[in-house]
C-alpha angles and dihedrals in degrees: 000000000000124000107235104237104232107232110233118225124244109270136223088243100046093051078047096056093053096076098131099001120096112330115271115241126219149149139172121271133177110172135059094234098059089028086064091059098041082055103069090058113024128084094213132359119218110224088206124211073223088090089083085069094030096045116017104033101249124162088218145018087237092087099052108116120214094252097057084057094055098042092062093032088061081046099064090033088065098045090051138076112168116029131084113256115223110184113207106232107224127233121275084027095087106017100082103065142316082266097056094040091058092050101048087033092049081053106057089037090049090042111044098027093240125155107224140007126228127224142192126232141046133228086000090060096052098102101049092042083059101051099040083056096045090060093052097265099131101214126191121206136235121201135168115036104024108190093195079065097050085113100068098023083062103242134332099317131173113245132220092040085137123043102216078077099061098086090057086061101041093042075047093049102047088039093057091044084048093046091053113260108145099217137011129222111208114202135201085343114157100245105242089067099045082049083056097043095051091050088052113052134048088242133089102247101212107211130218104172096349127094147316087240103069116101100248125008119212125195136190100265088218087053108055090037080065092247104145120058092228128034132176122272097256093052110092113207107237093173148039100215087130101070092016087066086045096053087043089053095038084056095046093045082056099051090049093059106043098039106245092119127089087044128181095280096054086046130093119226 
């Protein structure tokens, strides 16, 4: 009898290791279903604090509580086998200080089995990035277009228009890779700077709205099925599940009134 071979998890070090190799691949996920199917093709899968808009119907990511977090994060931990788990930290759980942050952050990791935690914010953030790593909580970081900080951007707005701004990002994104965090997602960034930014830090830079030439790219899962009836401008639809699941309900409503479901075959004899 053969001995069935476990299959390892993707690791910190080996996303880390990918910076200029072949692209990291890499969507949300929140349930242990589609989790299961992300799995088989993703290197890591992003357990977003964007399941608060995508699944519960918030304006915002602001409301999203930590154990919410940590419910769907042990969801798609246990769906999945072989990528690496990243669990969004949700606002008001890391802000207040590196103490607080450790705590929150040694929770969801103890909790759910992940392997690493995300967190908004750049040069503010260093601190905290450096003591969570330094306690062994691999974080990755998240710069640009922060949705946590709609509230004060004013809104979901695209970042680097102009290009006296550019030095804020890039000065963001070397002092997150220097204080230890092990990738970068760049949001909502105009191409030309995340380009620039990927040429100019160790670390792969994962791009949402930003440019080809990071070294991963990550969607909304939601987005790109074609589950929301309107997406943002950088998502590209790779599916039809939207209308698809309407046309599958507005069948079955039918059947059920006029009788013809259950049929003989959903029937026992």
């Amino acid at each position: 009898m053969s001995k069935q071979v476990k299959i390892r998890r993707n690791t910190v070090p080996q996303i880390a290791a990918r910076k200029g190799g072949e692209p990291i691949v890499s969507l949300t996920s929140y349930h242990a279903h589609t989790a299961a199917i992300v799995d088989k093709y993703a290197d890591f899968i992003l357990v977003g604090d964007s399941l608060g808009m995508v699944m519960h119907g918030m304006e915002s990511t602001v409301g999203v509580p930590l154990d919410l977090m940590i419910m769907h994060g042990k969801a798609v931990v246990r769906g999945t086998e072989k990528a690496l788990i990243v669990v969004d930290m949700p606002f008001g759980a890391y802000e207040e200080s590196p103490g607080v942050a450790f705590r929150n952050a040694a929770k969801i990791m103890k909790e759910t089995g992940c392997g690493a935690v995300k967190i908004e914010g750049g040069k503010r953030m260093a601190e905290t990035i450096t003591f969570l790593v330094e306690r062994g909580i691999p974080v990755m970081a998240h710069i640009g277009l922060t949705p946590q900080s709609s509230h004060v951007m004013g809104g979901f707005k695209t970042q680097g228009r102009e290009e006296d701004s550019w030095a804020a990002h890039e000065e963001d994104a070397r002092v997150v890779a220097e204080a230890g965090a092990f990738a970068v997602v760049l949001e909502g960034m105009v191409e030309p700077l995340a380009a620039k930014i990927t040429t100019q830090i160790s670390i792969p830079t994962i791009g949402i709205g930003a440019s080809a030439d990071c070294d991963g790219q990550i969607l909304v899962l939601e987005d790109m099925l074609g589950l929301n009836e309107w997406t943002p401008k950088f998502v590209k639809v790779y599916g039809d599940l939207g209308p698809a699941i309407e046309r599958a309900v507005g069948q079955y409503a039918e059947e059920v009134k006029d009788r013809s479901f259950p049929g003989e075959d959903q029937v026992y004899r």
